[in-house]
N, C-alpha and C positions, 0 to 999 in steps of 0.2 A: 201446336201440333208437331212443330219440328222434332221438339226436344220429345217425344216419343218413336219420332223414326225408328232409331235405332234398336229399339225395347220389339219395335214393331218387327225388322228383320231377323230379328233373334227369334221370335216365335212361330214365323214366316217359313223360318230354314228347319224346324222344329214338328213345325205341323205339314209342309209342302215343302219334301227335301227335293224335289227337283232339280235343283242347283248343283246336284253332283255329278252331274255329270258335265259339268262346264268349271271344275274346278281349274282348268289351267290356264285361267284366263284371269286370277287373283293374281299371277307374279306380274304381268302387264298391265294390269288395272297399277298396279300399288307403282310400277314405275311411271305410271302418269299422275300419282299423289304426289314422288316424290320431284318428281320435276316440277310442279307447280309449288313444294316445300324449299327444292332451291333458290327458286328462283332470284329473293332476296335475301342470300345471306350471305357472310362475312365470316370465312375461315382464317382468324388470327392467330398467335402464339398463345393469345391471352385467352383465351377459349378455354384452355386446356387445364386443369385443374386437379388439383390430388384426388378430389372425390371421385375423377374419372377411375384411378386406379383405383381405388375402394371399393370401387363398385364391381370393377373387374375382375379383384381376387373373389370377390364375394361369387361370381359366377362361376369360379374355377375351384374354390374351396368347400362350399356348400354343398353341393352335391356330392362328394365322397363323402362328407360327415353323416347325409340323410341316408345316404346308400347303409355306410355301416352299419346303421341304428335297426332300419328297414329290413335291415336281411335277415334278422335273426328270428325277422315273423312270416316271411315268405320272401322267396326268390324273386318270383316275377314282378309283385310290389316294389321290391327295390330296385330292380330295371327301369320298371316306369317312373317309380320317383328320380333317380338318376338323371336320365335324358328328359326329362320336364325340366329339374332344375337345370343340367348343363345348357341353356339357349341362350345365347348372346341376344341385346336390343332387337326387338322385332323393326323391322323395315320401314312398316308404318308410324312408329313413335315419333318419330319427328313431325307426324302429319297430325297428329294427336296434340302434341307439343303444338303449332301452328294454329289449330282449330283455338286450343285456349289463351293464344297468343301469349305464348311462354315465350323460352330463351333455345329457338329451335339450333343454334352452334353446338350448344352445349351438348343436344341430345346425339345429334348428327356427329361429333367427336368418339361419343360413348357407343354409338350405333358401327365405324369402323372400326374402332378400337377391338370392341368385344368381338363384333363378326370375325375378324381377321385371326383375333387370337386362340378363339374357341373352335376353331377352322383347322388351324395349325396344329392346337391338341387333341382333338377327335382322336385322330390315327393312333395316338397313343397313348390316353387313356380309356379307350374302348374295351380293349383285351383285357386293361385289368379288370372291369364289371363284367363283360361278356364274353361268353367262351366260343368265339368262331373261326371258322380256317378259313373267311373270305380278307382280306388286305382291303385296308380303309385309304385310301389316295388323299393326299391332302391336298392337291390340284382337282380332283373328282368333289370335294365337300368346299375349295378357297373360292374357284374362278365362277360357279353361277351366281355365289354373294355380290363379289366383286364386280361383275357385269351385270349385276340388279341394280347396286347400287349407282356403278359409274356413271353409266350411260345417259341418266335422267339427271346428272349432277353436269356434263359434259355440255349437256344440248341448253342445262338451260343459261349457265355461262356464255353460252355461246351465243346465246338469243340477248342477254343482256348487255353484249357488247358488240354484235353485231347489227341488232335489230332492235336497239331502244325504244320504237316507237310502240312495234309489239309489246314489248316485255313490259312495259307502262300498262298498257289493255288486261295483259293474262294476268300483273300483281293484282289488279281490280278483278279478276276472277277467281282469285284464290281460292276463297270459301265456299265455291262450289264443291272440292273435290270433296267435301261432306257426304255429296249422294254417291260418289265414286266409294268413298268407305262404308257406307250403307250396303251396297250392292257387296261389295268383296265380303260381308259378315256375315250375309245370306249364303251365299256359297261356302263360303266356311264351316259352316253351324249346318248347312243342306249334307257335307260330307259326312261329318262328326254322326251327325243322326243315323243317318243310312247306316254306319260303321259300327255304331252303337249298339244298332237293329240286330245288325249280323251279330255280335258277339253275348249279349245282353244273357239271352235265352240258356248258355250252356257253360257257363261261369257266373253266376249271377254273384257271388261273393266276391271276387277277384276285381269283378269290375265295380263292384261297389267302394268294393274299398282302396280301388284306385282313384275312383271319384273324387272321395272325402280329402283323400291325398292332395290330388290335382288344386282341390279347392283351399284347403289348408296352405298351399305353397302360395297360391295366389294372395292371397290375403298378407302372405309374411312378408313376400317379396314386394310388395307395392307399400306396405307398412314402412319397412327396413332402409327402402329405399327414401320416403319422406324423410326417416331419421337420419340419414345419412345427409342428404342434401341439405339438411339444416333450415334454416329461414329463408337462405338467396335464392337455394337452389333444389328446397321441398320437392316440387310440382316435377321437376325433370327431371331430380335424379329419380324420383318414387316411379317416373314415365318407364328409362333408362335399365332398372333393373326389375320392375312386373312387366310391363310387356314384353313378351317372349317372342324370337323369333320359331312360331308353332311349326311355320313349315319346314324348317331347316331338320328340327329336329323329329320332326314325323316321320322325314325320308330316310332321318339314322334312322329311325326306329323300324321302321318296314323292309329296310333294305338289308342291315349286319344284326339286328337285334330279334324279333317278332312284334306278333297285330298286340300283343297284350301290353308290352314296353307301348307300344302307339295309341293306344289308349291312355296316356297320363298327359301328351300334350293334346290331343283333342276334348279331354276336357277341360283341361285349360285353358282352351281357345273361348268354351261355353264360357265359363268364369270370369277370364280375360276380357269380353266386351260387354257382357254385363256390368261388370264394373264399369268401363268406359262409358258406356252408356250413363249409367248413372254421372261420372262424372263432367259431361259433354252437359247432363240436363242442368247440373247444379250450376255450373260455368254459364251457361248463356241466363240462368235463373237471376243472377245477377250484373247483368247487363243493362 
């Protein structure tokens, strides 16, 4: 039954979006994933790996090539594939990573790398996709990554060397925060829906064919990324560059862009744990 949880909340947030209205409560959920993801790891020199930058030009370069292509069929198509592709490691992938007891350094490396760097380029390459007179802050888009990430990375160091007896108990509870990622996909997929609802009816082509987009990217990026990570490091870096950070870039997208750009990472989010899902069932399948 487990290994359909997930399938479950996805149709859950799809037929009873309820959950949207409690969306703000996914950035504190995910930082009580990653704190139970810290818990035992080991940030070494050796961690770090060329494939980390591979992957990060890949997030930086990708997206202007799809933009170029895109724009010459519609505008706002190419916004939204844009900011779908520009998303640094979603949050959660290291917890992902963990769940299939991968090489969760690795992902956690790729997860600050990208956030920090795609943080820092927002401000400046936004204006050349989108035409606005609002100023992109790069302290307004670096510090709530950085205080998402820290703080759960902070405490739980600090439980393992202060409090070993604890931190003994919570590693033994690791694989709980499974329904903790359950919950946050409901509300995720409860907003998307709701958002979908509102827009569906009065662009039906635009959004369609942001869809296909959305879903197309999914597929390439989690592809790309297996081939990239090679044999060691398939499974993480394929983690590292399809899971998206969706919220990071929803907020571009609602905030200096429009709802129609925010439509490519919300369906991506749909696409995005679908896959998971699937691959969470096939992972415990062979257990």
């Amino acid at each position: 039954m487990r290994n359909f949880i997930l399938l479950i909340s996805i149709a859950a947030g799809i037929l009873f979006p309820y959950g949207h209205q409690f969306t703000f409560l996914i950035r504190y959920f995910l930082m009580v994933m990653l704190y139970f993801s810290f818990l035992d790891i080991r940030m070494e020199k050796s961690v770090i790996k060329k494939i980390h930058f591979v992957i990060l030009l890949t997030i930086i370069f990708s997206p202007l090539l799809f933009y170029s292509v895109t724009k010459f069929f519609d505008g706002y198509l190419a916004e939204a594939v844009f900011i779908t592709s520009f998303s640094p490691t979603a949050i959660a992938a290291p917890v992902i990573i963990s769940l299939k007891k991968g090489k969760v350094e690795f992902v956690i490396f790729s997860l600050l790398l990208s956030n920090i760097v795609v943080s820092l380029l927002t401000p400046f390459m936004l204006p050349l996709i989108v035409h606005t007179s609002k100023n992109i802050s790069v302290g307004v888009v670096l510090f709530p990554v950085l205080f998402t990430i820290s703080i759960p990375m902070v405490l739980a160091q600090a439980t393992k060397f202060l409090l070993p007896k604890i931190w003994k108990k919570f590693i033994a509870w690791k694989d709980l925060t499974f329904y903790i990622l359950v919950l946050n996909i409901y509300l995720a997929v409860s907003d998307a829906t709701m958002y979908i609802h509102a827009e569906l009816t009065s662009k039906l082509l635009i959004v369609t064919l942001i869809a296909v987009s959305s879903a197309l990217l999914c597929i390439f990026y989690f592809y790309l990324g297996k081939v990239i990570g090679g044999k060691e490091f398939g499974s993480e870096a394929s983690q590292s560059l399809g899971q998206k950070n969706n919220a990071f870039t929803l907020w571009i997208s609602l905030t200096f862009i429009g709802p129609l750009a925010a439509l490519g990472p919300i369906f991506y989010v749909l696409f995005q744990n679908i896959y998971i899902t699937w691959q969470l069932y096939v992972h415990r399948k062979t257990l």
